[in-house]
C-alpha positions in Angstrom: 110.9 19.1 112.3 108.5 19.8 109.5 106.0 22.8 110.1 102.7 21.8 109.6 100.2 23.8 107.9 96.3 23.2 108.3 94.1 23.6 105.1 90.9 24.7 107.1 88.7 25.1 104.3 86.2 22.8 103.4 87.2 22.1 99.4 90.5 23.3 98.0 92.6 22.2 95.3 89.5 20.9 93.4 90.3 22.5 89.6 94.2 22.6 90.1 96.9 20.9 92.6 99.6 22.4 91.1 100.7 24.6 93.5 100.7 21.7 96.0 103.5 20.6 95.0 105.0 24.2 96.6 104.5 22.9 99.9 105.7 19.1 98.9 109.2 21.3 97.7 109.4 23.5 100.7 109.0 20.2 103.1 106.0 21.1 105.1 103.2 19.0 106.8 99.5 18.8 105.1 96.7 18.9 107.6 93.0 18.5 105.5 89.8 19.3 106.9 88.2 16.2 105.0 84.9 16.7 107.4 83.2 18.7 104.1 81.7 21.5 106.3 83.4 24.5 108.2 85.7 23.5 111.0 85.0 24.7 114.3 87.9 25.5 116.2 86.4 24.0 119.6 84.9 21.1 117.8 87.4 20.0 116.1 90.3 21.2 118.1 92.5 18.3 117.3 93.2 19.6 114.2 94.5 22.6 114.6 96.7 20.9 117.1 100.9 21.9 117.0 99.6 24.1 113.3 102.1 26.6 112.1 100.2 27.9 109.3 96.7 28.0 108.6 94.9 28.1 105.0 91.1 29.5 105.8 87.8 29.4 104.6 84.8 31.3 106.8 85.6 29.3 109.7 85.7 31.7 112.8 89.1 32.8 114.9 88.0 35.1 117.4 90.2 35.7 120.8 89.7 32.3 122.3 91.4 30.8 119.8 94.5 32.4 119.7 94.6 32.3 123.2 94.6 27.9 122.3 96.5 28.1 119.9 99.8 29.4 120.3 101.8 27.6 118.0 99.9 29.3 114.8 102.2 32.0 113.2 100.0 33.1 110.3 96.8 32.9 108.5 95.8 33.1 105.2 92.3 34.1 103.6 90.8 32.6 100.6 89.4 36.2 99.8 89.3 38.9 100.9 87.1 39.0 103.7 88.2 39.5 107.2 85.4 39.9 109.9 85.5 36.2 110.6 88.9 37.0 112.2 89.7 38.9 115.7 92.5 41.2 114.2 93.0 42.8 116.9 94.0 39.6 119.1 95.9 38.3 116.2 98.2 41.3 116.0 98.3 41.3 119.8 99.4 37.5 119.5 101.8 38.2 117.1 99.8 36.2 114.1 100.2 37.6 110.7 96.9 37.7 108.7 96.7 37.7 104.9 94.5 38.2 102.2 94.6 37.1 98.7 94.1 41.2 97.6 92.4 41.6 94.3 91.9 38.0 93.0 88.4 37.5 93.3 88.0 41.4 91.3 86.8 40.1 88.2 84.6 37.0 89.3 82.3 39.0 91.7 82.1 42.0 89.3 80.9 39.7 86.7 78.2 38.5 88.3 77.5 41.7 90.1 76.9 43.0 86.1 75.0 40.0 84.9 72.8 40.0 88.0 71.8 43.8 87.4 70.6 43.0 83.7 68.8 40.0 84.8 66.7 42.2 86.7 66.2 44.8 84.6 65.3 42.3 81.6 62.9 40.2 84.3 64.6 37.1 82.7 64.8 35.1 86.2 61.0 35.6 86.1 60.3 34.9 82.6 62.3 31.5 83.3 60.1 30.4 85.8 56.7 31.6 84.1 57.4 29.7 81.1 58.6 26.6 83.2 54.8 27.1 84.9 53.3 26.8 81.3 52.5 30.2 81.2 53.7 33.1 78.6 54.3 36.1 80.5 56.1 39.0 78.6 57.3 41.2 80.8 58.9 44.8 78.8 62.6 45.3 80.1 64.7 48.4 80.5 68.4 49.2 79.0 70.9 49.6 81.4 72.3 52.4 79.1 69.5 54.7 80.3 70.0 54.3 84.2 72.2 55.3 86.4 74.7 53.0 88.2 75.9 54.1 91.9 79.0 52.2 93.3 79.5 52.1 96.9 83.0 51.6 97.6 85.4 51.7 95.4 88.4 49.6 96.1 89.6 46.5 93.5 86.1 45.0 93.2 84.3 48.2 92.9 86.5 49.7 90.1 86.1 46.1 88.1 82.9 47.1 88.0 83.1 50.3 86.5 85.5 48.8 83.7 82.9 46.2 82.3 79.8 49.0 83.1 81.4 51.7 80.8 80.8 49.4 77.5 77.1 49.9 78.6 76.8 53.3 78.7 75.0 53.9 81.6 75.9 57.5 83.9 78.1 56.0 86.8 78.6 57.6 89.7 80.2 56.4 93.0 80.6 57.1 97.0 83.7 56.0 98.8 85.9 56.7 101.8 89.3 56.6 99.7 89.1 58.6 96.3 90.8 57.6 93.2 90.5 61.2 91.0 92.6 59.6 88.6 90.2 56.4 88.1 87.2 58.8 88.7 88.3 60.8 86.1 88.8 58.0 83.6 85.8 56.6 83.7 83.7 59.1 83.6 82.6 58.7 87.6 80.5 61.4 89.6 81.4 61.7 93.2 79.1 62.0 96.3 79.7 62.6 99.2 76.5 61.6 100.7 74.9 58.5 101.0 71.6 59.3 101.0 72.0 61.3 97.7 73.6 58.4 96.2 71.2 56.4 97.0 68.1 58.5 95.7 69.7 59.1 92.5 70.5 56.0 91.6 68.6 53.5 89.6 71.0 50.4 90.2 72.8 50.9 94.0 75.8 48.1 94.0 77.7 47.4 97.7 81.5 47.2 97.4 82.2 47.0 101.1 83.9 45.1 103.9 82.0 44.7 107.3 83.7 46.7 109.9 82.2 48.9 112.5 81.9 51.5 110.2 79.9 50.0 107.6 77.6 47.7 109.9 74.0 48.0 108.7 75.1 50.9 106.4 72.4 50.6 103.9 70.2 51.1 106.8 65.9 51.3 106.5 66.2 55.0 105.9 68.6 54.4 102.9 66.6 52.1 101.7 63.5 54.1 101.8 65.4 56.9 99.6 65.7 54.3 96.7 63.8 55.1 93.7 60.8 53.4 92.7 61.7 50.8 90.2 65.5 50.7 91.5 67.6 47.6 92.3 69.9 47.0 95.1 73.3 44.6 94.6 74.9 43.2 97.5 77.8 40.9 96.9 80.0 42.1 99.5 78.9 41.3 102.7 75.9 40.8 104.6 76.2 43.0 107.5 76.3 46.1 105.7 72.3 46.0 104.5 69.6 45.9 106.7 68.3 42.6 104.9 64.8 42.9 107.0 64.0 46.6 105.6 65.3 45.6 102.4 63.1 42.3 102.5 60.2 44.3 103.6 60.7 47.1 100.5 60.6 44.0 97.8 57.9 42.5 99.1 56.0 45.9 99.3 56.9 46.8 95.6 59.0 50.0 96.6 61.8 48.9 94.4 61.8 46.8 91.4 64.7 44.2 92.5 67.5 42.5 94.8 70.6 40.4 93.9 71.8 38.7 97.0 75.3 36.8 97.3 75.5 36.9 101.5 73.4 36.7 104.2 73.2 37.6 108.3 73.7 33.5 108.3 75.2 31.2 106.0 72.7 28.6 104.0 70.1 30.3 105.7 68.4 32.8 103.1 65.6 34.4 105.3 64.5 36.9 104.9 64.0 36.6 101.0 62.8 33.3 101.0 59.2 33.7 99.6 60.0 36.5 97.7 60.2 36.4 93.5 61.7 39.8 93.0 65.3 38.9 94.6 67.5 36.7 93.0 69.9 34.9 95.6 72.8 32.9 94.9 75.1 30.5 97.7 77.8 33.2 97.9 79.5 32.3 95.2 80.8 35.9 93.6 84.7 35.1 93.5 83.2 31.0 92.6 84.9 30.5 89.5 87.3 27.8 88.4 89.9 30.5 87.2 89.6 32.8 90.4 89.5 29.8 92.4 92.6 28.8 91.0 94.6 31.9 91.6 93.2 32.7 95.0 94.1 29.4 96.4 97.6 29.7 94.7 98.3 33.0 96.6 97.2 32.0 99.7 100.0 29.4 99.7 102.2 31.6 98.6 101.4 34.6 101.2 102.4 31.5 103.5 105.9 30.4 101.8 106.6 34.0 101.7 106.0 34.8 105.2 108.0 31.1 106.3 110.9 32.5 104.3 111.2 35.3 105.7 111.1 34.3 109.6 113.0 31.1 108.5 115.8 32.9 105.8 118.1 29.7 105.1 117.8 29.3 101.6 116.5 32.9 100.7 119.0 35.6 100.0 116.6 38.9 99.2 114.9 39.5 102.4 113.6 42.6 101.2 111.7 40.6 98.2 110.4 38.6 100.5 109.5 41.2 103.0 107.4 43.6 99.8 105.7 40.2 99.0 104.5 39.7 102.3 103.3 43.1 103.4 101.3 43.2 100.0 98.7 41.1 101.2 99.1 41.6 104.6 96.1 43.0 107.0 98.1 42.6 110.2 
């Protein structure tokens, strides 16, 4: 009987179908979620009926589900963001979870860099004025003569440090996990607070995943030690910023700008919405056809992988197959 796996996202395949035909090849079941919004697993329940194998988006898969769904042997992220799956009841359902690791590096720390001169340069502002038939000059500053602090400092995190050094600015960064190598590379300060980070910094830029640990990080005492005139990045997630104290500091004046990618509630962009000094964008930092491309791609493949090895017919290196899985495995 074929094993079926369930493309839970809401678009995918859209720039390349290509690697579709891995799945025609390997003999498995399709299952689209054709509804074009995020599958609820209650809701729509009938599809992930008898699934093997799950492709996801955002869509939520906390214990209740894999207590309903049984049958489901792995899931694989488009991204790298976990914290809209119960880990712990996956691994104690025996579910394997995977990631698509570093793909979405370059994308996020693209606009992560273009964002931060936007503000600096005022050009999101200029754009409007001029659209308002009014010619409002507003003087910018170089991003050579600030100073950039990362927090965190995995794949994402050190993407942006590669494109920042052509730039000049002085970088510095504050992680859990130290790369002295990388650090010493490129030129990186370490500290080991947060709050010294923070008020040393003329451009703060998140790099984090939302666990436990890093909930409301970039709490409203952090965000009272920014500098006047600073900016504040978030691309990562949306948990890890007070976004009320933040809110509160932009419209106050305290700092000079906010980029925001995420928010406490998807399409819902309170509570910057009346604000000028932020720009905000759908959460779309890995959105780009390339990274698309190559994300989608290895979540199918973290999923062949992973069949191969609990299903080794036709597949004579079992230790190949069993490095490829655990590399972009979070359970």
């Amino acid at each position: 009987m074929k094993r079926k796996i369930l493309i839970a996202i809401e678009e995918f395949a859209k720039n390349s179908d290509e690697y579709l035909k891995l799945i025609d090849k390997n003999n498995f079941d399709l299952i689209w979620n054709e509804s074009g919004k995020r599958l609820d697993f209650k809701r729509d329940f009938n599809l992930f009926q008898d699934i093997d194998y799950i492709i996801a988006g955002l869509e939520e898969y906390p214990l209740e589900f894999f207590e309903n769904n049984q049958n489901v042997k792995a899931i694989s992220r488009v991204g790298v963001g976990v914290d809209n799956i119960d880990l712990m009841s996956a691994k104690k359902k025996g579910v394997k979870v995977f990631i698509t690791t570093d793909k979405p590096s370059v994308a996020v720390s693209e606009l992560c860099i273009s964002n931060m001169i936007a503000i600096l340069r005022s050009t999101f502002i200029m754009n409007q004025s001029l659209k308002n038939d009014e010619w409002n000059v507003i003087q910018g500053r170089d991003i050579r003569n600030c100073s950039v602090g990362i927090i965190g400092l995995g794949s994402i995190g050190k993407e942006v440090v590669k494109r920042l050094k052509s730039f000049g600015p002085k970088i510095s960064g504050y992680a859990r996990t130290w790369d002295s190598s990388f650090a010493h590379r490129y030129s990186i300060k370490r500290y080991l607070s947060l709050e010294e980070i923070t008020a040393e910094s003329d451009i703060l830029t998140i790099h984090l995943p939302l666990e436990k640990e890093t909930e409301n990080l970039i709490s409203e005492d952090i965000i009272k030690r920014l500098k006047a005139d600073s900016i504040l990045i978030n691309t990562s997630r949306a948990g890890v910023v007070d976004n009320i104290a933040l809110a509160n500091s932009l419209r106050k004046g305290h700092i000079l700008g906010a980029a925001i990618d995420v928010f406490d509630e998807e399409r819902k962009i309170a509570p910057y919405n009346e604000l000028e000094n932020v720009i905000l964008t759908p959460h779309v930092g890995s959105h780009t056809a390339g990274t698309r491309i190559a994300m989608e791609e290895s979540a199918i493949n973290n999923i062949l992988s992973f069949d191969a090895l609990i299903n080794p017919k036709n597949h004579n290196n079992l230790t190949e197959l069993l490095m490829q899985v655990e590399k972009n495995s979070v359970v």
